[in-house]
C-alpha positions in Angstrom: 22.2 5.1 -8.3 19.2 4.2 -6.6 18.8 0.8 -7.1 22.8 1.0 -5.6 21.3 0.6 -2.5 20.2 -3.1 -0.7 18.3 -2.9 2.7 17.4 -5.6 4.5 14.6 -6.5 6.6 12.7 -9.2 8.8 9.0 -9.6 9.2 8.0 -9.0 12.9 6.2 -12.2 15.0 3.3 -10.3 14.2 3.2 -10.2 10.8 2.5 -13.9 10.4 -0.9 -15.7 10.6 -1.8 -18.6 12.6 -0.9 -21.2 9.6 2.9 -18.9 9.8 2.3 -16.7 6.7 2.6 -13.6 6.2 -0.4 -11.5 6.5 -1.3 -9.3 3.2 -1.1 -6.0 4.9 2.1 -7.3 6.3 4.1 -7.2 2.7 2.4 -3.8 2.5 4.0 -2.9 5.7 7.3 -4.0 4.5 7.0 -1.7 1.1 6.0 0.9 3.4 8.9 0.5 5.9 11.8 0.0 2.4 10.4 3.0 1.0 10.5 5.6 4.0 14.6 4.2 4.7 15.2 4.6 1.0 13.8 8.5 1.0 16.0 9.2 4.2 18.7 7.3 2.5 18.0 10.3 -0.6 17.0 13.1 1.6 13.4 12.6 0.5 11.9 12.2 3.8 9.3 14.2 5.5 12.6 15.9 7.1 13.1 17.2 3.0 8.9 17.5 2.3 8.1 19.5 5.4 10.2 22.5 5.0 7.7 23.3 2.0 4.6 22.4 4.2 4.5 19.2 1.5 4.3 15.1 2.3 4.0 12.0 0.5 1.0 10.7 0.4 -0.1 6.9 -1.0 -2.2 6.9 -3.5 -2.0 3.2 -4.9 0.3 -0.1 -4.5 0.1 -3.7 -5.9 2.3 -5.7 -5.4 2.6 -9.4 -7.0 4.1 -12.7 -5.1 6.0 -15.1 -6.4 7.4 -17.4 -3.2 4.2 -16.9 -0.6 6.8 -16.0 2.9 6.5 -17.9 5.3 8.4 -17.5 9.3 10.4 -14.9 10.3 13.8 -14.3 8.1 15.8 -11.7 6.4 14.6 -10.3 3.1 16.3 -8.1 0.8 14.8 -5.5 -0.8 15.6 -2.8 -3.6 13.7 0.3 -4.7 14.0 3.0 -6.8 11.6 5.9 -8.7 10.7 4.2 -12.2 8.5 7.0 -13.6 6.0 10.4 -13.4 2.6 11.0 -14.9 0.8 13.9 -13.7 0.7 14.4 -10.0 1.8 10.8 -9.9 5.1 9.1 -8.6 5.8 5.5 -9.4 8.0 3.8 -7.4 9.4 0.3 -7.6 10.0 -2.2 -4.9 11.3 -5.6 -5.0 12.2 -8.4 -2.1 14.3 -11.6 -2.4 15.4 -14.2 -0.3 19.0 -14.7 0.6 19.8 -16.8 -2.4 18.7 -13.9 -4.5 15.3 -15.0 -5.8 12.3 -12.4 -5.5 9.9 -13.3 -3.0 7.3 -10.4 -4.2 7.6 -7.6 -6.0 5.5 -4.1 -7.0 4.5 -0.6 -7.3 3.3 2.3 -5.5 1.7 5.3 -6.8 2.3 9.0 -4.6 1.4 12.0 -4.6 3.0 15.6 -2.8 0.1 16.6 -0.3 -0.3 20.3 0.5 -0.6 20.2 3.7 -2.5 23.8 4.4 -4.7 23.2 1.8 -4.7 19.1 1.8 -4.7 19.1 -2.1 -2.4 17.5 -4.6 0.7 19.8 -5.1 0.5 20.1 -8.9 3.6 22.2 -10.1 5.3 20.4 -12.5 9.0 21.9 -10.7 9.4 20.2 -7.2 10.7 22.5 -4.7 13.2 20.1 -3.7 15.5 18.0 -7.0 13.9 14.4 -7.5 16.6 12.0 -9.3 15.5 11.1 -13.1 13.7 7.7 -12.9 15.3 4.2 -13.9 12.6 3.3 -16.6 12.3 -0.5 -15.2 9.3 -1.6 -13.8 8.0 -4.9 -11.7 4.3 -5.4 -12.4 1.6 -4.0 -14.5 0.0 -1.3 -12.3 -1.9 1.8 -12.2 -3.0 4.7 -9.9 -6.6 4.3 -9.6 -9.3 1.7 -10.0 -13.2 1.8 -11.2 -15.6 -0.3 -11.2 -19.4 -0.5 -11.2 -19.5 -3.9 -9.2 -22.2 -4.5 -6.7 -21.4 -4.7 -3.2 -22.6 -6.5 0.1 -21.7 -4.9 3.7 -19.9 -6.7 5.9 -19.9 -4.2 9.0 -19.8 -0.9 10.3 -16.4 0.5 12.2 -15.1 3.5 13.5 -11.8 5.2 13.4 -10.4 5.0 16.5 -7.2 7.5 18.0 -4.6 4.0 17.2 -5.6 4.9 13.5 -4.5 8.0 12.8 -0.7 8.6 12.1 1.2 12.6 11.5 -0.7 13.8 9.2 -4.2 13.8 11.2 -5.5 10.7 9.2 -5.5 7.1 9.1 -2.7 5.4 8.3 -2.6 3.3 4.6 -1.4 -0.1 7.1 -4.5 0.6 9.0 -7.0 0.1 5.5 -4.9 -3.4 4.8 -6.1 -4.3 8.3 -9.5 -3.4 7.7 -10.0 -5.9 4.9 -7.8 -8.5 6.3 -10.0 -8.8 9.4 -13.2 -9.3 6.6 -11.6 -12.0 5.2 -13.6 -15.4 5.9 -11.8 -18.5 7.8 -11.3 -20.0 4.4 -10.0 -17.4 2.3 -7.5 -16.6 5.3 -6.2 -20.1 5.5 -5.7 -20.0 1.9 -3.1 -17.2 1.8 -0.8 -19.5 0.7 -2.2 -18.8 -2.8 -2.4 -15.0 -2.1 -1.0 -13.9 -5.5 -2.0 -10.1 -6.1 -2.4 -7.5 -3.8 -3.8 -4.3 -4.7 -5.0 -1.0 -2.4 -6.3 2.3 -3.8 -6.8 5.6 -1.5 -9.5 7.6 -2.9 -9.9 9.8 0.2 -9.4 10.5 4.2 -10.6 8.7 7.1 -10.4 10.4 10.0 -10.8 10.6 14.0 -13.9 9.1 14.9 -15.9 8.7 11.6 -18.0 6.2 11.3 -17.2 3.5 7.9 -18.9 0.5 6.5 -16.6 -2.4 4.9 -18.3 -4.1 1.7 -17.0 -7.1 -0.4 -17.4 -8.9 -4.3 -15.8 -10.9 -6.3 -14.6 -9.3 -9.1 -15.2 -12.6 -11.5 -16.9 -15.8 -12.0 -14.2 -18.1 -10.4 -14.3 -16.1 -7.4 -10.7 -15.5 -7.1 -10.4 -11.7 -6.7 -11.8 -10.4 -4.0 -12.4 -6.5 -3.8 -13.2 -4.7 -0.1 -14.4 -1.5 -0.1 -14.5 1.2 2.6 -16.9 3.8 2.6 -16.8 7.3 4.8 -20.6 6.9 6.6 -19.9 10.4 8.2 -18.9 11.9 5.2 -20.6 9.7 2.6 -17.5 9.5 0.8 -15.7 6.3 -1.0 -12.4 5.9 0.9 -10.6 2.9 -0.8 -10.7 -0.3 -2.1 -8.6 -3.4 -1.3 -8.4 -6.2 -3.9 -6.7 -9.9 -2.9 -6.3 -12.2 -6.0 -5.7 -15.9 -5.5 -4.1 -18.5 -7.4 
């Protein structure tokens, strides 16, 4: 029944670059703002997650484009739970223009949070009935990323009060943010051929620590491009952002 259900939504003013596309943390935005409708729509929400001191937490999304957007006009998305593996919730999302043609499409990995004990709720039995998944999926994707790359800093930041969301850390938008504003002149202007997106969360940032952003290529043609954030107060890898071009 899931995929029953057709939302539609329109990128804000904001969301768009100076060249009028849409920022890559933008279409992570969108998949974040689908996602929490669809789990009121289900009575998955925090509304559902709280009662058990539990709440959804990102661990991973990649998402791949198809029709770079471009202005401000409605999109229609779809989503629905493909799949579990572990602690791990898949989830699929997918956006099309009026006509019907996908725009961009992925996955997002979650996870339940404890919230006493901030750990990964682990029981295989949720609290709370989760439908059985639709066993259809967008994109190849995965929860987690390694990688023994070499880095170079880009600059130190610090979490600032904007940041932080509910749950007392910063919010997954914010970390697209970060590595969009390390982006060069060029490689902004050429988001036209953005055609991967990925983001993993390896652990909290929170109020006022300190964080250094770092950046590679992942190959030769210099195509993929891989931000990392590290936790400077806490010496601690935080995530990794990776922008593929055509």
């Amino acid at each position: 029944m899931e995929k029953s259900y057709i939302y539609e939504v329109t990128p804000d003013l904001s969301d768009l670059n100076e060249n009028g596309f849409l920022k890559p943390y933008a279409y992570q935005n969108l998949f974040a703002k689908i996602a929490e409708e669809h789990l009121s729509k289900i009575n998955l929400n925090m509304d559902t997650t709280i009662k058990y001191n539990l709440a959804w937490a990102l661990i991973s999304l990649s998402f791949e484009i198809v029709s770079p957007v471009r202005g401000i006009g409605k999109l229609f998305a779809q989503t629905w739970h493909s799949g579990k593996k572990g602690p791990y919730y898949r989830r699929e999302l997918v956006f099309k223009n009026s006509e019907g043609d996908i725009l961009f499409q992925g996955s997002t990995f979650s996870i339940l949070l404890d919230l006493n004990t901030r750990a990964v709720y682990r029981k295989k039995e949720t609290p709370f009935p989760i439908g059985a998944p639709i066993e259809e999926i967008t994109i190849k994707a995965q929860p987690t990323f390694k990688s023994d790359i070499e880095f170079t800093e880009v600059e130190k930041r610090k979490v600032y009060n904007s940041h932080i969301d509910c749950l007392g850390h910063v919010n997954n938008i914010r970390y697209g943010e970060f590595a969009y504003d390390a982006l060069t002149e060029d490689e902004k202007n050429n988001l036209e051929n953005l055609k991967r997106y990925e983001i993993y969360f390896l652990s909290e940032l929170r109020s006022n620590e300190n964080f250094s952003i770092m950046r590679a290529y992942i190959n030769d043609n210099d195509n993929s491009i891989i931000f990392r954030g590290t936790n400077l107060s806490r010496d601690q890898h935080s995530f990794d952002v990776i922008m593929s071009f055509k």
